[in-house]
Structures are given as structure tokens and as C-alpha cells.
C-alpha positions as CSV (number, residue, x, y, z in Angstrom):
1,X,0.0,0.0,0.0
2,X,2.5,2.6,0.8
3,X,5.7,2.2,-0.1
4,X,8.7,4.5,2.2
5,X,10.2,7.2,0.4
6,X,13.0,9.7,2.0
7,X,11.1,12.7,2.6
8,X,7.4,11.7,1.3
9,X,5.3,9.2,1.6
10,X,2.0,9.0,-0.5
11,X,-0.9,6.6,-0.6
12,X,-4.9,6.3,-0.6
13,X,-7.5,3.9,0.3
14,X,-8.4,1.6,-3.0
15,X,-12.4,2.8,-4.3
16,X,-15.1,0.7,-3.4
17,X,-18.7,0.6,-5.5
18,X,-21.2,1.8,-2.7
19,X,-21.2,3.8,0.0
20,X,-20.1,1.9,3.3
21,X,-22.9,2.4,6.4
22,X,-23.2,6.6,4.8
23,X,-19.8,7.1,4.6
24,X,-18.8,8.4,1.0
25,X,-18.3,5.8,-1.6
26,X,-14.2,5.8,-1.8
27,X,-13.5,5.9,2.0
28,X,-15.0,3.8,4.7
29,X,-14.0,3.6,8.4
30,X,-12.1,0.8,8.0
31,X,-10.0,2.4,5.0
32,X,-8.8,5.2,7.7
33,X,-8.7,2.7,10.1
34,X,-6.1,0.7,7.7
35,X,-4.2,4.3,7.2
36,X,-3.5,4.8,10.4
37,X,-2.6,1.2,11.1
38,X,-0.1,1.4,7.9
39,X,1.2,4.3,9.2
40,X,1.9,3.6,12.9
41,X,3.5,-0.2,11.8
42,X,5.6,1.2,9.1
43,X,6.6,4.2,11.6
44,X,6.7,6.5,8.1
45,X,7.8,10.1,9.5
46,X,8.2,13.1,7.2
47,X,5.4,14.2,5.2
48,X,2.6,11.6,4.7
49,X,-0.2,12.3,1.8
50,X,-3.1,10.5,1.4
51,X,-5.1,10.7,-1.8
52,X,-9.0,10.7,-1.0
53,X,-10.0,10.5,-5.0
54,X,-13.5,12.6,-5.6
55,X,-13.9,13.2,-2.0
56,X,-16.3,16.5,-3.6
57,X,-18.8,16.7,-0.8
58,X,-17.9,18.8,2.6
59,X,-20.0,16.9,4.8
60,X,-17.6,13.9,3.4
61,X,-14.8,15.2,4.3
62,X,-15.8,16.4,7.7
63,X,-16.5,12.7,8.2
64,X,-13.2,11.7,7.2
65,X,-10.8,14.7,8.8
66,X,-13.1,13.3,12.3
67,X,-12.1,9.7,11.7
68,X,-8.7,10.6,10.9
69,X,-8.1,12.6,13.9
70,X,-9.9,9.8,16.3
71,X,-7.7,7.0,14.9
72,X,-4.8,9.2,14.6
73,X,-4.7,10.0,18.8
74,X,-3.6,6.6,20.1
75,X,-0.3,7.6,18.0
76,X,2.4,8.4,20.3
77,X,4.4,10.3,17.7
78,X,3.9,14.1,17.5
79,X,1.6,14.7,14.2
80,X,0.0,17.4,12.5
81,X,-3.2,16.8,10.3
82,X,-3.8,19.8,7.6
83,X,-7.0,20.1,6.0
84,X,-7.8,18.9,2.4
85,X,-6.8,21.0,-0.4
86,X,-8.4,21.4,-3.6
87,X,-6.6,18.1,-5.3
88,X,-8.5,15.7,-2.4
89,X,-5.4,15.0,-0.7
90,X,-4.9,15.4,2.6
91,X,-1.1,15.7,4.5
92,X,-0.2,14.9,7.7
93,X,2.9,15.5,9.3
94,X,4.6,12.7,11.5
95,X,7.8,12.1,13.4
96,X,8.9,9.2,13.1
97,X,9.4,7.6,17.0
98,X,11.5,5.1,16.1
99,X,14.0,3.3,13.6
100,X,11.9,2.5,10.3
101,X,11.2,-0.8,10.0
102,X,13.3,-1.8,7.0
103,X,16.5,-0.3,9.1
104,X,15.2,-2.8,12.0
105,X,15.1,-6.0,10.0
106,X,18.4,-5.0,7.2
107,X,21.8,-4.0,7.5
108,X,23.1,-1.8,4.9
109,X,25.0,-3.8,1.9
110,X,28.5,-4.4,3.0
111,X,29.5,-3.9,-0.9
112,X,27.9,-0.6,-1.6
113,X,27.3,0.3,1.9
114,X,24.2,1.0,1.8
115,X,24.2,3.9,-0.9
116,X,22.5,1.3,-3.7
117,X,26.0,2.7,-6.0
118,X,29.3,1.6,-6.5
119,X,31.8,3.9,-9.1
120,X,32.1,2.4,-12.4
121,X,34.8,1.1,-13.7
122,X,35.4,4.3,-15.6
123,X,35.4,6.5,-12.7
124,X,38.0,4.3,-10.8
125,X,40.4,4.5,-13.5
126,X,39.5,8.3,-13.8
127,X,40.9,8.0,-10.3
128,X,43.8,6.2,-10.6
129,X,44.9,8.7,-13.6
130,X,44.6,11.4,-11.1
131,X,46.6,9.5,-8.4
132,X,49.0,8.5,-11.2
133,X,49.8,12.1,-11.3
134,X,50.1,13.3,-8.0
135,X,52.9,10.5,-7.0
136,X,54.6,10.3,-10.6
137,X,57.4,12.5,-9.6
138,X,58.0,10.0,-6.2
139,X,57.8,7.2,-8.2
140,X,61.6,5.6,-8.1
141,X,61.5,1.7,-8.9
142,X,61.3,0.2,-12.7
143,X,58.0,-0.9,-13.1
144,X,55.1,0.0,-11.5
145,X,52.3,-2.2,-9.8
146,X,48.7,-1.4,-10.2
147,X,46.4,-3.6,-8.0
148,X,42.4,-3.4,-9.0
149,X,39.5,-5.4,-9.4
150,X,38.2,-7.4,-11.8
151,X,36.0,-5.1,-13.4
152,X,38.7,-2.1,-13.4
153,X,41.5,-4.5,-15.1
154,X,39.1,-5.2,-17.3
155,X,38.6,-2.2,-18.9
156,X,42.4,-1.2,-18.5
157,X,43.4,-4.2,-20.6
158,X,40.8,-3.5,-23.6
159,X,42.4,-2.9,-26.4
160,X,38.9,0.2,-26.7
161,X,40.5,2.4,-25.0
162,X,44.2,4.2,-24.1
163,X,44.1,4.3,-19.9
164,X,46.6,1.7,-19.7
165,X,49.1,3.8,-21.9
166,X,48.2,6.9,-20.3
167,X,48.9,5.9,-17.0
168,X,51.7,4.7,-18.2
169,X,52.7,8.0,-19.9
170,X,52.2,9.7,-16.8
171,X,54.1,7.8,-14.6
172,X,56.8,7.2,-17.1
173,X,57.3,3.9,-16.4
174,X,55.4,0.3,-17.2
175,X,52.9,-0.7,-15.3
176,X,51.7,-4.1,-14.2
177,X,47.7,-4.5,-13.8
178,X,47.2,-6.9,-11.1
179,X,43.5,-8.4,-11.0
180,X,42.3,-8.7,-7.2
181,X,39.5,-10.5,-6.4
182,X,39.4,-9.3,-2.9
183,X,39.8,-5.8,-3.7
184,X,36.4,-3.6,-3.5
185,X,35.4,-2.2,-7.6
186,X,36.2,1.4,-5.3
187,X,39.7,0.4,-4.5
188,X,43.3,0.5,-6.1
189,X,46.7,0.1,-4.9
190,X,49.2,1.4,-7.2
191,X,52.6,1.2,-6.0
């Protein structure tokens, strides 16, 4: 139903075909009920909007702005409810009380951790070019060693492209791409 973003969260209750017990067609107590439950079990802080669709009728949304604030005052976490606007959605402020629930049952990815990114391949060798040139000057034995990852000695051995000659015209000197399997896509040890 409502799936967590960083700073907003949106969702509405699904349409039904009749009204439920006088209560406008597309919102019955239970549907509140359900937003409120969603809310307080996800622990979604930030600004929450809830999309009432053709909620037209002011005596409507009287009803549901009272059922909202009912269900909403068992909540523990400080909230603010604002009115509906002209759209039919309605946005309530929350703070969230607690660690989110997907931060309670994950770690973060030990690879990436926990951006959802690692640097390309291209970047990494952008970064050893500019590495390359700070230490070229201290750079005293015959042959340079450039330990990478798989991915990055990859792309420095393809015959596509010029980095490994670059780097090598940089440094002055030949350089020996090492393949590390250990070694994070991030990471480089030139030496």
C-alpha cells in the first residue's frame, strides 16, 4: 500500500462501489482505520499524503478529517493533520518515533554500503589517472604495480581504449595490472 520514500510518503484507500454504512463511496471507516494502522506499523515520518479521489462533498470530508483525527490520537508520535486541499489529498505531518522498520530487519550492503551505488569502472580508473599524477614525480622503482578489481583490469586491458598507456605516460614507467578478487570495484593500490 505505501511504499517509504525519504522525505514523502504518499498513498490512498483503494475505491469501493457503494457507499459503506453513509460514509462516501471511496472511504469507509475501515480504510482510515487501515491508514493509520499502515502508518503507525511502518513508523513513516516526514510528510505523509493521502489521496481521498473525488472526496467532492464537505460533509464527506468532515467525516473523514473526524475519523482521521480519532484514529490518529492513540499515536504516540507528535503529528500534525492539515485540511484537504483542492486536489482531495490530505497531508499529515509525522515524526517518526522510532528506527523505520526496514532499518530494524536489514543491514546496509556491506558492498555498496548502503548507498544502492558503486563507481564504475570508468570512474575508478579516472581516479587512478589522477593519483598516477600526484605521485609520478616520487615514483623511483622500474616498473610500476597497479592492483584493482576485476572489473577495473578489465577495462584497463581492452584494447577500446588508451588508460593503460596513459597511465603509463604519466608515470613514465610500465605498469603491471594486477587483478584482485578481494579488492572492492572502489579500491586501487598502485605502488
Amino acid at each position: 500500500m505505501v511504499p517509504p520514500a525519504p522525505v514523502l510518503t504518499s498513498g490512498g484507500p483503494q475505491p469501493c462501489r457503494r457507499p459503506c454504512f453513509g460514509w462516501p463511496p471511496l472511504c469507509g471507516p475501515g480504510a482510515i482505520k487501515e491508514i493509520v494502522r499502515q502508518i503507525r506499523l511502518r513508523d513513516l515520518g516526514g510528510i505523509i499524503v493521502v489521496d481521498f479521489i473525488d472526496m467532492d462533498e464537505r460533509k464527506n470530508r468532515q467525516k473523514v478529517m473526524q475519523a482521521l483525527e480519532e484514529a490518529m490520537r492513540a499515536d504516540r508520535a507528535p503529528y500534525k493533520i492539515l485540511q484537504f486541499n483542492d486536489f482531495g489529498l490530505v497531508a499529515i505531518t509525522r515524526k517518526r518515533v522510532k528506527q523505520s522498520l526496514e532499518r530494524t530487519l536489514c543491514t546496509p550492503c556491506p558492498y555498496c554500503e548502503g548507498a544502492g551505488y558503486v563507481k564504475s569502472p570508468q570512474t575508478v580508473v579516472g581516479e587512478i589517472l589522477q593519483e598516477a599524477q600526484k605521485i609520478a614525480r616520487a615514483v623511483e622503482s622500474k616498473d610500476v604495480m597497479l592492483r584493482v578489481s576485476p572489473e577495473v583490469a578489465r577495462l584497463l586491458k581492452s584494447n577500446q581504449n588508451t588508460y593503460l598507456q596513459e597511465l603509463e605516460e604519466i608515470l613514465g614507467r610500465t605498469v603491471i595490472v594486477k587483478s584482485d578478487n578481494q579488492l572492492h570495484q572502489e579500491k586501487f593500490d598502485l605502488a
